[in-house]
C-alpha positions as CSV (number, residue, x, y, z in Angstrom):
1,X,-27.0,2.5,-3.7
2,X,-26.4,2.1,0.1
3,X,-24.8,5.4,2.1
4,X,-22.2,3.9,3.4
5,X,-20.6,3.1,0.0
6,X,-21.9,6.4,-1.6
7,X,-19.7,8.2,1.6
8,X,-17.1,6.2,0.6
9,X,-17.0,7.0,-3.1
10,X,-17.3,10.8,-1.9
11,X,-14.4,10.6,0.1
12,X,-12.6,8.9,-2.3
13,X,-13.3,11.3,-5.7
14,X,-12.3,14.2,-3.4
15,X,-9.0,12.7,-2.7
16,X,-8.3,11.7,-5.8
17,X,-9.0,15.0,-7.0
18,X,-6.7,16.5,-5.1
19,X,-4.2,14.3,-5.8
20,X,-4.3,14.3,-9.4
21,X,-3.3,18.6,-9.1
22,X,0.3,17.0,-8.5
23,X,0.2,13.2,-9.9
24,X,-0.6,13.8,-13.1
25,X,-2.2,11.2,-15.4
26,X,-1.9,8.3,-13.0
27,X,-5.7,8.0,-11.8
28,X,-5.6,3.8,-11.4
29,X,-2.0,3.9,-9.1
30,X,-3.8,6.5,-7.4
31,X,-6.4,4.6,-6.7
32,X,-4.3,1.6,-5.3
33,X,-3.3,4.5,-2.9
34,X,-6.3,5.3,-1.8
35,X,-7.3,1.4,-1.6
36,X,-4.4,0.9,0.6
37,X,-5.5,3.6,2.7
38,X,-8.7,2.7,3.1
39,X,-7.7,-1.3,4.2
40,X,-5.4,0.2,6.9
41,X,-2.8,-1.6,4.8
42,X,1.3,-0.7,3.5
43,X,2.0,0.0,0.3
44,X,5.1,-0.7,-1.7
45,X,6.4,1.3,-4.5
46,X,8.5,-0.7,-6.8
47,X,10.0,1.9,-9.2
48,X,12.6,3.8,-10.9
49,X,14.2,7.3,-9.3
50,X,12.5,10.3,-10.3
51,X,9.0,9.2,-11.2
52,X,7.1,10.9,-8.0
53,X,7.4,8.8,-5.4
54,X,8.3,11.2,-2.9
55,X,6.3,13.7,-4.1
56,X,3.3,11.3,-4.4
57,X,3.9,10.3,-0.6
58,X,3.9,14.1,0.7
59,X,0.5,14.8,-1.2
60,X,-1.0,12.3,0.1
61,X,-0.5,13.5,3.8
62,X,-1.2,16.9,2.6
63,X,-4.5,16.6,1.1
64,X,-5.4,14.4,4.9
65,X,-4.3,17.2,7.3
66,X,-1.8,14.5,8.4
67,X,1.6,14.3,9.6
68,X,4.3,13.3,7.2
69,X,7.5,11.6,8.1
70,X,10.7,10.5,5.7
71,X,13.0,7.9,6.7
72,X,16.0,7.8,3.6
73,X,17.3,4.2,4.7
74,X,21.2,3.6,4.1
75,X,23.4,0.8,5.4
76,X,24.4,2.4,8.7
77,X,21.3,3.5,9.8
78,X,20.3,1.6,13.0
79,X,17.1,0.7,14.7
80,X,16.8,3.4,17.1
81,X,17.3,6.2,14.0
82,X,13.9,4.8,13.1
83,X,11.7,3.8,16.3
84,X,13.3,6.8,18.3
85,X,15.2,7.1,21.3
86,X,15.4,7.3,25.3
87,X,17.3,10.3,26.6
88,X,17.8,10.8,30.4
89,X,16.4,14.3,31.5
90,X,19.2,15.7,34.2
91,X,16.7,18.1,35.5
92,X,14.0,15.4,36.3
93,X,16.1,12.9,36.4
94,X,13.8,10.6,34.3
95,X,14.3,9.3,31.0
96,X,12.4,11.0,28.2
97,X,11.4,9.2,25.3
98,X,12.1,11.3,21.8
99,X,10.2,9.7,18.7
100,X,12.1,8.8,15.8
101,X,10.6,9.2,12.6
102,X,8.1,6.3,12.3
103,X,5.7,8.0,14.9
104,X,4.0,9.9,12.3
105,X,0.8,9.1,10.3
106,X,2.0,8.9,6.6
107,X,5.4,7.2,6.7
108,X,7.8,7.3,3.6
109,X,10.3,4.5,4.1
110,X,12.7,5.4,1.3
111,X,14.8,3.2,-0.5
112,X,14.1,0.5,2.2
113,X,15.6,-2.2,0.9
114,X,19.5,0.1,1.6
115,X,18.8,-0.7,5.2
116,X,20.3,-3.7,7.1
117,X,18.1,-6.4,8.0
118,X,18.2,-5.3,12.0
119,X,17.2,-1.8,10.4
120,X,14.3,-3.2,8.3
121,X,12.6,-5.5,11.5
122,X,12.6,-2.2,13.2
123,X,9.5,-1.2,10.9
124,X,8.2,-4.8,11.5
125,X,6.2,-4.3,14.7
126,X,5.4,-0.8,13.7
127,X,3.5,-2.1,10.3
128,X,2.1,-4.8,11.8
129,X,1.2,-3.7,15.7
130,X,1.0,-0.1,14.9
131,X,3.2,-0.2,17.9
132,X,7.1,0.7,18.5
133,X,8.7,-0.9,21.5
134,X,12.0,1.5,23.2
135,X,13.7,0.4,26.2
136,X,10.4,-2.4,26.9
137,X,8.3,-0.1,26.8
138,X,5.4,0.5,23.9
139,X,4.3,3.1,22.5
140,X,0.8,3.6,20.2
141,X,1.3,5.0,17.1
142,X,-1.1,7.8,16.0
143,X,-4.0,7.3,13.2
144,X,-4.3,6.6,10.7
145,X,-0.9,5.0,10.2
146,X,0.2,4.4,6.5
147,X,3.8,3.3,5.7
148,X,4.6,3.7,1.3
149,X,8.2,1.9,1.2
150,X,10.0,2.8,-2.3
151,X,13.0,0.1,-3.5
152,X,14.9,0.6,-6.8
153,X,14.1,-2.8,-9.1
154,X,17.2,-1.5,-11.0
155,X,20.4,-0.8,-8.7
156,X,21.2,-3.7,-6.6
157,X,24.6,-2.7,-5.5
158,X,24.5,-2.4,-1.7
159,X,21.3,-3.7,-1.0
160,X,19.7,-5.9,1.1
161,X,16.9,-7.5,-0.6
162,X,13.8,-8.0,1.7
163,X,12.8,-11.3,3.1
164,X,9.7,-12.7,2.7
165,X,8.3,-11.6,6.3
166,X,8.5,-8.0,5.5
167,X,7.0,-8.1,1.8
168,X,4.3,-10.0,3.4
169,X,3.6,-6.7,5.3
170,X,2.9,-4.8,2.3
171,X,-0.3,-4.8,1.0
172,X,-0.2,-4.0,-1.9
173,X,3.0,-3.7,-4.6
174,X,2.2,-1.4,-6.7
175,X,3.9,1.0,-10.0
176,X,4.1,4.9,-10.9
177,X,5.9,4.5,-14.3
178,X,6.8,6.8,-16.8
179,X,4.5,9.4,-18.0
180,X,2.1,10.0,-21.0
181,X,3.8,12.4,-23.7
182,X,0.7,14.7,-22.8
183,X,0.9,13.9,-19.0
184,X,5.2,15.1,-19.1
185,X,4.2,17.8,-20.9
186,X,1.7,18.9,-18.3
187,X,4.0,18.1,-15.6
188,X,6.3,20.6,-16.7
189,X,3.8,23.8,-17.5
190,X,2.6,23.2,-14.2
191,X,5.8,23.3,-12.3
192,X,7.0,26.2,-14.4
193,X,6.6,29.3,-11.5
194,X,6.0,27.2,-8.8
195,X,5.4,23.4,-7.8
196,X,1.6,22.7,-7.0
197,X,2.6,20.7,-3.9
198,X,3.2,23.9,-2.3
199,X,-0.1,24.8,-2.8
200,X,-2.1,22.1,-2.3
201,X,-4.8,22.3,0.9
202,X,-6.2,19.2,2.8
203,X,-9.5,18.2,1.3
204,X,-10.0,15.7,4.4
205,X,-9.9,15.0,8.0
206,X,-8.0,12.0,10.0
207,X,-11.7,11.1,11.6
208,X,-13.0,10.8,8.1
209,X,-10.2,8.5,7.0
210,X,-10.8,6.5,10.1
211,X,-14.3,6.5,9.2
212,X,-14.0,5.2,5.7
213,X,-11.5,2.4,6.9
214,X,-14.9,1.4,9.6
215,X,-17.2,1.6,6.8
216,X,-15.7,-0.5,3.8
217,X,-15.8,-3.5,6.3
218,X,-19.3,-3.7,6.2
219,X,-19.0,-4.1,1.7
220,X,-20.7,-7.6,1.0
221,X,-19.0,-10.4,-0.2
222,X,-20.6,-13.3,-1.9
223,X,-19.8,-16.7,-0.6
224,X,-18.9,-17.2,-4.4
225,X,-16.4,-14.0,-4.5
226,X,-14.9,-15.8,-1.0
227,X,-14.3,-19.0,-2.9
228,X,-13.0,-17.4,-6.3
229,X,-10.5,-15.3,-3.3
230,X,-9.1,-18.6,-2.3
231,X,-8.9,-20.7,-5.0
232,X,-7.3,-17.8,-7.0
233,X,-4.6,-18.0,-3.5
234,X,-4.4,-21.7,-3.7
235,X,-3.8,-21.5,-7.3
236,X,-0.1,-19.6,-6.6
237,X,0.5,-22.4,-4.0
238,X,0.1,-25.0,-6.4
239,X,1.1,-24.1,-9.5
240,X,4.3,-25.9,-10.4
241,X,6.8,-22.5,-11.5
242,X,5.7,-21.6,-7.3
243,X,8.4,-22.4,-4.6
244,X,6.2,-20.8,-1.8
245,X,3.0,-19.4,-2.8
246,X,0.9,-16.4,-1.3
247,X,-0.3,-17.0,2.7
248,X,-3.7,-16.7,4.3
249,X,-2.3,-12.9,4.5
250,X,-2.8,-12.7,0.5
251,X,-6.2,-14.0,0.9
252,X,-7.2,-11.4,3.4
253,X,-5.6,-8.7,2.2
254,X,-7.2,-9.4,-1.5
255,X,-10.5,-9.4,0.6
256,X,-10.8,-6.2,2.4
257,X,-9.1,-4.9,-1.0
258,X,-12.0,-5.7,-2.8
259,X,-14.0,-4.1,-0.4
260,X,-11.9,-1.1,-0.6
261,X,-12.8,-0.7,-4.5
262,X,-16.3,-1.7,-4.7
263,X,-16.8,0.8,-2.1
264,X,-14.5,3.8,-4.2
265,X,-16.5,2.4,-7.6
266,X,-20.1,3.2,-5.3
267,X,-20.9,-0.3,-4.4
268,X,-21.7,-1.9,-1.6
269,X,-20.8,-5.5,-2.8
270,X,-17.7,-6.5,-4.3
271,X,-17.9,-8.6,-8.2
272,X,-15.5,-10.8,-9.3
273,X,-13.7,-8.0,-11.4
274,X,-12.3,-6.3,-8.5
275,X,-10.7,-9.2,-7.5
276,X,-9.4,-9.7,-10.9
277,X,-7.8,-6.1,-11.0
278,X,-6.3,-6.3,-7.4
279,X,-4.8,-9.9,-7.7
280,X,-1.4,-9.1,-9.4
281,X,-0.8,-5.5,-6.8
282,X,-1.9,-7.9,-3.6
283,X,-0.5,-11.0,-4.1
284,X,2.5,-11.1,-7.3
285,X,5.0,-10.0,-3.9
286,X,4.4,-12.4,-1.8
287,X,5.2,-15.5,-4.4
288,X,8.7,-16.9,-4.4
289,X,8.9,-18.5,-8.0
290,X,11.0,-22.2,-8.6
291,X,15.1,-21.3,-9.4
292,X,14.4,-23.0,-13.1
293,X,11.5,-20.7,-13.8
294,X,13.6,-17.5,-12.9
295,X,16.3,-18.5,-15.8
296,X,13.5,-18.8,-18.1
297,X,12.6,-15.2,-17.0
298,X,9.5,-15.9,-15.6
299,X,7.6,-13.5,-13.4
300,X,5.5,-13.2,-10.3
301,X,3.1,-11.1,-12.9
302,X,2.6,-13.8,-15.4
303,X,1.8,-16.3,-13.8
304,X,-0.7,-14.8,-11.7
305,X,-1.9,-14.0,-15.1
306,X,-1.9,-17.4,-16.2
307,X,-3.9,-18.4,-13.0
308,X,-6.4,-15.8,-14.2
309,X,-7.1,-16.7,-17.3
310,X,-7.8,-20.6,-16.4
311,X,-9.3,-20.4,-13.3
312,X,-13.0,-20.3,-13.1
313,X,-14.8,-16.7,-12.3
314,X,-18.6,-16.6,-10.8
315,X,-20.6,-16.8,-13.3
316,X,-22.9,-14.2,-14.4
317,X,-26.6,-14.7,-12.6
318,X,-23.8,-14.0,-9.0
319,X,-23.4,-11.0,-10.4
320,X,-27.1,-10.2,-11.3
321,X,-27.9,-11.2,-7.9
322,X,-25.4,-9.1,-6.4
323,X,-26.5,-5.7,-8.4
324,X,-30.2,-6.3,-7.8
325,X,-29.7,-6.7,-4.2
């Protein structure tokens, strides 16, 4: 097993560790977390109130030492209440720049899609440049830099639903859902005296996360896992149910993904199976589907497992090669 993935892995298990003292019983969407972390990507959390969103977003700058930042996103809110402000200083007569709440390392971008459009290209730059620009002039944002957005796939009233530019700047979409019987009923014993949030210690360092995003670039991929990537990408493009199908974005973002995993799982190659597992969180978002096929109640999710089904996976002696390398 090489180091670099077994560092990786490490890192990883003690995160989700700590995580899992407040999340209970959600180990695989914890995992997407930590994936999404590790790619330097966005995450988007498509889900019902109450269900740990918040909570999940605040432990996961806890256990990294990091600094945490909520933005609750309503219609009047304006660009500047996110990227920050220029004041002028009477004593120094300068302007001072004062940060708004997206200079901060683990972002929670709360019911986003409340915002106004002018609101929500604010965060643009900012995801993508890890930059903010006030008065023309930029300003770095500090590292790591992680934004979870939350929308509520129920209550529509008063939103503004997202346009394709800015779900393209998620990677991943991904679910908490409900909990187990045995989960809720471990949820509540533990927050009986006192909620373990409170208590919860940093189990890692912003150098090691910037670390483990340097190390799972150097995860092999097969030529083969390259071309399954992209034809499984093509595949949303051309299927007839598609009106616009997933961008080179998807196919990049489902590669350093892949990476992510095969480095958390303790390899340093990624098979065929992680793709498989991270194709409907990376890529279901960034499909548009046909206007007939949303009347028949057709999803993003099922065709993407439609595509998976049909379309042609490495076959095994790729795999053989890959684990006896």
């Amino acid at each position: 097993m090489d180091m670099v993935a077994v560092k990786v892995q490490q890192f990883a298990d003690k995160l989700l560790a700590n995580l899992e003292k407040v999340i209970v019983g959600k180990r695989q969407t914890l995992e997407l977390v930590v994936i999404g972390l590790l790619c330097q990507g966005h995450l988007l959390i498509d889900d019902v109130p109450g269900v740990g969103k918040t909570i999940l977003a605040r432990s996961l700058a806890k256990s990294l030492g990091c600094a945490f930042s909520r933005i609750q996103f309503t219609p009047d809110m304006l660009p500047s209440d996110v990227t920050g402000v220029s004041i002028f200083n009477q004593a120094t007569r300068e302007f001072e720049f004062r940060p708004g709440p997206i200079v901060a390392q683990v972002v929670l971008a709360d019911e986003i899609n409340r915002a106004t459009p002018k609101t929500q290209s604010a965060l643009l730059e900012a995801m993508e440049e890890r930059q903010i620009t006030v008065d023309g002039i930029t300003h770095p944002l500090p590292q790591p830099f992680i934004v979870l957005g939350t929308q509520n796939p129920i209550e529509y009233e008063g939103t503004f639903p997202l346009p394709e530019a800015q779900l393209d700047r998620f990677l991943m979409r991904i679910r908490i859902g409900y909990p187990e019987l045995a989960d809720e009923i471990r949820i509540l014993e533990l927050q009986q005296l006192r909620h373990p949030l409170l208590d919860l210690q940093p189990v890692a360092t912003a150098e090691e996360v910037l670390e483990a995003q340097e190390a799972i670039k150097t995860v092999y991929v097969s030529p083969a896992v390259e071309r399954y990537i992209v034809e499984l990408v093509r595949a949303t493009r051309d299927h007839s149910d598609v009106y616009l199908g997933a961008s080179p974005r998807g196919s990049l973002g489902l590669y350093r993904a892949g990476q992510a995993r095969a480095a958390i799982k303790g390899r340093d190659y990624v098979l065929p199976d992680d793709i498989k597992v991270l194709a409907e969180h990376v890529l279901a978002h960034r499909i548009i589907i046909q206007p007939a096929a949303r009347l028949k109640d057709l999803t993003a999710e099922q065709i993407l497992r439609e595509i998976l089904m049909t379309l042609p996976v490495p076959g095994g002696s790729v795999v053989q090669k890959l684990q006896s390398e």
